[in-house]
N, C-alpha and C positions, 0 to 999 in steps of 0.2 A: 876699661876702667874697673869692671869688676875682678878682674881677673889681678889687678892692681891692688885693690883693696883688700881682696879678700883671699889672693895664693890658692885660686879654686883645684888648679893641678897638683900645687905642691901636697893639696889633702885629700887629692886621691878622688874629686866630685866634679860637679857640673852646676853650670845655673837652672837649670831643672831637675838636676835632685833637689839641690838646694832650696827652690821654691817648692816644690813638694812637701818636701818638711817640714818646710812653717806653716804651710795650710795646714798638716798635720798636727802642730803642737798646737797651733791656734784653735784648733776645733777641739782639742783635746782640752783645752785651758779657758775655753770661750763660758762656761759657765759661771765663772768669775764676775762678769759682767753682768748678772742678774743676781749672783748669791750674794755678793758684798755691799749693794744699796739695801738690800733686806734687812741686813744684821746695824748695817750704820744707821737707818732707817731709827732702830729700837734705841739709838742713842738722842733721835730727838733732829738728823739731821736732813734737810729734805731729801729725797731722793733721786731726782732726776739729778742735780748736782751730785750726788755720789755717784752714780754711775757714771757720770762724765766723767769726774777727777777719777774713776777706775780705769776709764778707756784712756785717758791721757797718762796718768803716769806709768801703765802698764806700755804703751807706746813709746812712751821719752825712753825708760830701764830698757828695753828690748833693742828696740835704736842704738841705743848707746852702749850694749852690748855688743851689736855688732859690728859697728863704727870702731871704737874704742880698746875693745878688745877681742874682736874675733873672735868667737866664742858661740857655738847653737846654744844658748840657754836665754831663754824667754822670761820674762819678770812680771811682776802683779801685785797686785797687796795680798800680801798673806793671810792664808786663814786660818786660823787660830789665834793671830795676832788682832783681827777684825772683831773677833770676838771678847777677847781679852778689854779691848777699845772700849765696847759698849756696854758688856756685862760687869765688868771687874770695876773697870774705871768712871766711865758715867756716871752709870745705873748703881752701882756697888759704891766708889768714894765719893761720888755726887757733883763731880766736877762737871762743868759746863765746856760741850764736846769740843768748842773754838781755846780753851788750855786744853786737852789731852790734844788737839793737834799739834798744839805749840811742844809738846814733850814727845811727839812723833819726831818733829822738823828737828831739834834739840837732840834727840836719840843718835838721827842720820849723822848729824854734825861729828857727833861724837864720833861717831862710828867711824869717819871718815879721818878724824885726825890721830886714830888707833892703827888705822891704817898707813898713814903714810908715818906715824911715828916708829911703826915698828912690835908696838906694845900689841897688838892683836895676836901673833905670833905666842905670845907668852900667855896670853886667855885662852888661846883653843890647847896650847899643850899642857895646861893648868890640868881644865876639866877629864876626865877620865872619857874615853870615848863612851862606852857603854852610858851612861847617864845621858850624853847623845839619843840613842835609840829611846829609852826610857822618856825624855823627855816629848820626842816626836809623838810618839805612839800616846803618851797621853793629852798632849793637846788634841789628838783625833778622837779621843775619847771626847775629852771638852765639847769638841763639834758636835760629834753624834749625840752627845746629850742634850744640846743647845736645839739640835732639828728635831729628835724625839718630843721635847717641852713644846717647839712650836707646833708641831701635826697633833698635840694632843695625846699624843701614843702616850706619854709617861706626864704624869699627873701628880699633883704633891697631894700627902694625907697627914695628917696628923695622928696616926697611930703606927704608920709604917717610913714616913718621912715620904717615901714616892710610891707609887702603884702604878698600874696599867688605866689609863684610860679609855673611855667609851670609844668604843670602835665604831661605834654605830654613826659619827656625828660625821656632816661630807669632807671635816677638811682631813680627818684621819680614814678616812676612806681614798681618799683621792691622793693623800702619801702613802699609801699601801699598795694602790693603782701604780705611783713614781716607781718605788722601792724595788714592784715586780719587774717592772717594764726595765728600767736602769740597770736593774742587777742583772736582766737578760741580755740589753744590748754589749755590757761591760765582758760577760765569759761570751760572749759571740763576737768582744776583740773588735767590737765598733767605734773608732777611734774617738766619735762625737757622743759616747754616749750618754755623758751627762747633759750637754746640751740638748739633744732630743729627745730626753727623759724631761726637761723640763718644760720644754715646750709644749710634749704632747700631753702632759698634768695639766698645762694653762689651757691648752685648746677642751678636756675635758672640764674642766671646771668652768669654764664659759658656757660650753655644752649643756650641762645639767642646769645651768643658771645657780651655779654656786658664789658666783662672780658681779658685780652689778659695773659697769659702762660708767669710766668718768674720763674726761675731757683731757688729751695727754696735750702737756704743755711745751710747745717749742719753741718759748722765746728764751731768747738769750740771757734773759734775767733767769729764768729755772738751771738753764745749763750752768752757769756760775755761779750757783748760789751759794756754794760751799768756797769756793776759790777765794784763799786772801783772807778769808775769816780767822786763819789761825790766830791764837793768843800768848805769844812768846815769852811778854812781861810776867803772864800770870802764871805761864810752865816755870818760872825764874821764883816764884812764890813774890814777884815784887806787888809792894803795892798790899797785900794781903789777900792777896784772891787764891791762895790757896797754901795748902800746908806744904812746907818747903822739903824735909821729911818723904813724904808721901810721894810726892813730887821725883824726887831724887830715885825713889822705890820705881816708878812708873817707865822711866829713861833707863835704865839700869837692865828692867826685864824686858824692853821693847829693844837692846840691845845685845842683849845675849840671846834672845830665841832667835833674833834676825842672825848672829852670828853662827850659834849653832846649824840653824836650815838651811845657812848658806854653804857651809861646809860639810855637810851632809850632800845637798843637793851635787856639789860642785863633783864632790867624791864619787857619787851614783853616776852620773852623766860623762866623768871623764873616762870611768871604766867602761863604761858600754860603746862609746865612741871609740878609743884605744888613742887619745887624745894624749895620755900621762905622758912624761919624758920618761927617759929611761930611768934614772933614780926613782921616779914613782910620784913625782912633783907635779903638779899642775902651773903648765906655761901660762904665764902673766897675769897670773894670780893677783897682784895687786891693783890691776887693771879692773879685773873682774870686783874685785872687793869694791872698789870707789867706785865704778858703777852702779854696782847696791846701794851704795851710802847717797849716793847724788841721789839715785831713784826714789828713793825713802827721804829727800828732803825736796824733791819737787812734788812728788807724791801729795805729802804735807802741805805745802802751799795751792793745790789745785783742791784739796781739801778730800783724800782719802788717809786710809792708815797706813804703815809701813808696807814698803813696797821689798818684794823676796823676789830672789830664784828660784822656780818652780821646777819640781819634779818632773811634771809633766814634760817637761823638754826632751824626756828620755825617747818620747812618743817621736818627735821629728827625729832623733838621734839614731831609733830605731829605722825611720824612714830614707836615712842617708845623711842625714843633715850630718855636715862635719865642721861649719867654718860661721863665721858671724853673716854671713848672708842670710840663714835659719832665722836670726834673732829678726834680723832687719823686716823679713816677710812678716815676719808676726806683730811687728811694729809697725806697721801700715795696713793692718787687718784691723789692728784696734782702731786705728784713726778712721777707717772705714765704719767701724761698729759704733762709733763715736756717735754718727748721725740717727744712732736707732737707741741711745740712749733712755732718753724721755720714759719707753717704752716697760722702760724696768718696773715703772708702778706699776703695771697692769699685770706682773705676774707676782700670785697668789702665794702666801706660807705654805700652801700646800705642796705647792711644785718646787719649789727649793729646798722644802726642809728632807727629801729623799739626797738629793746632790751632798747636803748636810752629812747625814747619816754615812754617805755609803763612803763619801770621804776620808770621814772619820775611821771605816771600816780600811781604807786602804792606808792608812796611815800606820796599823798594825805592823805592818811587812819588818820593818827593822827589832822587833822583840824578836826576832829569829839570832841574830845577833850576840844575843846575851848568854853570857853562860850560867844557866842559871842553879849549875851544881856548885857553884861557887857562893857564898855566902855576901864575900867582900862585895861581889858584883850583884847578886840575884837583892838582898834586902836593901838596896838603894833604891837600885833599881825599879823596884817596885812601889816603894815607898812615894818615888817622884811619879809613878804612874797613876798610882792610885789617889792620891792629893789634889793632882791638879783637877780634876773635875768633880771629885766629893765634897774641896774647900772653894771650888767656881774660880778660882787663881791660880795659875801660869807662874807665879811670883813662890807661893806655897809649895808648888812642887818644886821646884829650882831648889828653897830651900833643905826642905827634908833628904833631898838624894844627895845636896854636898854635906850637908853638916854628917849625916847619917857614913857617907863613905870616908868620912873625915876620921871619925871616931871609931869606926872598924880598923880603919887603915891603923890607927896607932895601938888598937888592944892591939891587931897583930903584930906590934913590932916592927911595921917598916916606915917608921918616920924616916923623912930624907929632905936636908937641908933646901933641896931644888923641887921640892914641892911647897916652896913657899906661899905661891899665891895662892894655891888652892887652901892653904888655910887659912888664908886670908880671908878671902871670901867666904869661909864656914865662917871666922869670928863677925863678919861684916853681917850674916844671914842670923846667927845668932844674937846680934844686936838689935834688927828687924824685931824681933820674936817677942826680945825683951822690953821694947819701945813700945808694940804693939798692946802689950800685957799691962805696962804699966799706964798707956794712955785709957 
């Protein structure tokens, strides 16, 4: 049967590479499951329900990668997009976290019918790759700014806008403790090492009594308590529960970084695998795309953020994974991790905000990328790097790198009728700017 489903000879493996690998990606990607009820947590939402809807729609996306399209890449809610959720949109446009799910579930939708219409094809060859890298890299930024604020390390002043905070205090002690431990198991190439960086932060801060004992809840009512909550009406701006506008803004960027990470990721994982076809195409590609989109809208109704294709996959990739059996293992690791949900309260800002930080730090890798003797490419480029976590919006930098590459693009003279969209999207970004200004 599996040999049926998943052509384990035709790709050159076995059913124990293959589960090798996903134990691989799974440990390599398992700190998901503690860092993403942290950040939704800041949006007001419970947490034991966010770590379920993490372990669930990271199991449906994986699942159904494997099933559906054969394919070792493993899925999750993304981060940066997690972020984006609760800092930007919450916390920053004030909305009430049951509509920004409904503009997650809306997002997927979308996503999905870009997909099968075809028009997706025409957004990713729109954007300029290099704004790609630029944009990766500063949502990593984002991250690591967001885990610095939580451990305390970086502190707002009113004369310097941010400074270094008291190191002396335990919860910036004990990300410092993460930071070292993490960053050692990471260059010693331990595939779990965010995971047992944060666990062994939570065993120390219990240790010292940094931590006080509350009661972890496993009734059924805690595990669901986010599931079903989303607000679709009010994502629709009906009703008046929310600015239709803004709204529209929210779906828009929760749509393109899912699109860009996907094709980024997909790109990273096909080469490492030798999975391309011979033109250089990635096989059933469209499969994989409406996988994400499905995942990103069950994601939404079990009540977490946009669910991506992770990087991390490259980790089982690296370990043999070659076929959707990889995803499948990893989709049943979650359903296993399911049961230890609850659990997510009990670990500390201080032990996830290192997993934060060092993220954010590997998210770097793609600014290699860029060429930054070039002008056309280097001041977008950075423009979108540096925005998105100076202006705390994901939305911001999108804008500055397209308008920005838009307007170089034509001092130097190479307007070209078949870059239409992309100047679409600059005048669509430019009207944001103006709307924003005049509200």
């Amino acid at each position: 049967m599996l040999e049926r489903l998943f052509r384990l000879k035709e790709n050159g493996t076995a059913v124990r590479t293959e589960v090798l690998a996903g134990v691989t990606t799974f440990l390599t990607m398992a700190y998901i499951i503690m860092v993403n009820p942290t950040i939704l947590a800041d949006a007001g939402m419970p947490m034991a329900g966010a770590a379920a809807a993490t372990c669930l729609a990271a199991a449906f996306g994986s699942i159904m990668m494997g099933l559906f399209a054969n394919f070792p890449i493993a899925l999750a809610p993304g981060m940066g997009l997690n972020a984006y959720f609760t800092y930007t949109v919450v916390k920053g446009m004030g909305l009430p976290w049951e509509t920004a799910l409904g503009c997650v579930f809306l997002s997927g939708v979308l996503f999905l019918i870009l997909t099968v219409s075809g028009v997706r094809r025409l957004l990713v060859g729109a954007v300029p790759r290099s704004l790609y890298a630029a944009i990766a890299a500063g949502i990593g930024l984002f991250i690591a700014f967001i885990g610095l604020r939580a451990a305390g390390l970086v502190v707002a002043s009113p004369a310097t806008t941010v400074t270094l905070g008291d190191l002396t205090t335990p919860t910036a002690g004990l990300t410092l403790f993460g930071l070292v431990l993490t960053g050692a198991l990471l260059v010693w190439r331990i595939r779990a090492a965010m995971l047992v960086g944060i666990l062994a932060t939570t065993a120390l801060a219990w240790a010292v009594g940094a931590m006080q004992w509350t009661p972890v809840d496993y009734s059924l009512e805690a595990l669901t308590s986010t599931a079903f909550r989303l607000d679709i009406p009010g994502a629709l701006g009906i009703g008046g529960k929310g600015a239709a506008l803004a709204l529209i803004e929210i779906i828009v960027v929760l749509l393109f970084v899912d699109l860009f990470d996907n094709v980024g990721t997909l790109v990273a994982v096909t080469e490492r695998a030798g999975l391309a076809a011979p033109d250089g195409t990635i096989p059933r590609l469209n499969r994989i795309l409406a996988t994400d989109s499905a995942a990103a809208i069950v994601g939404s109704v079990a009540g977490t953020t946009t669910t991506v294709s992770y990087i991390d996959s490259a980790a089982g990739v690296a370990a043999g994974g070659r076929t959707g059996l990889t995803a499948v293992v990893v989709g049943l690791l979650f359903l296993v991790a399911l049961l230890f949900a609850p659990f997510a309260q009990l670990i500390p800002a201080a032990a996830t905000a290192p997993a934060l930080i060092l993220v954010g730090a590997l998210m770097m890798a793609p600014l290699a990328q860029l060429d930054w003797d070039d002008p056309l490419v280097a001041i977008p480029g950075f423009l979108t790097l540096i925005a998105i976590p100076l202006t705390f919006s994901i939305a911001n930098g999108l804008a500055f790198g397209i308008i920005a590459y838009v307007l170089l693009k034509l001092a130097r003279g190479q307007a070209r009728p078949g870059d239409w969209m992309l100047y679409l999207l600059a005048a669509l970004f430019a009207a944001r700017f103006i709307w924003l200004a005049a509200g």
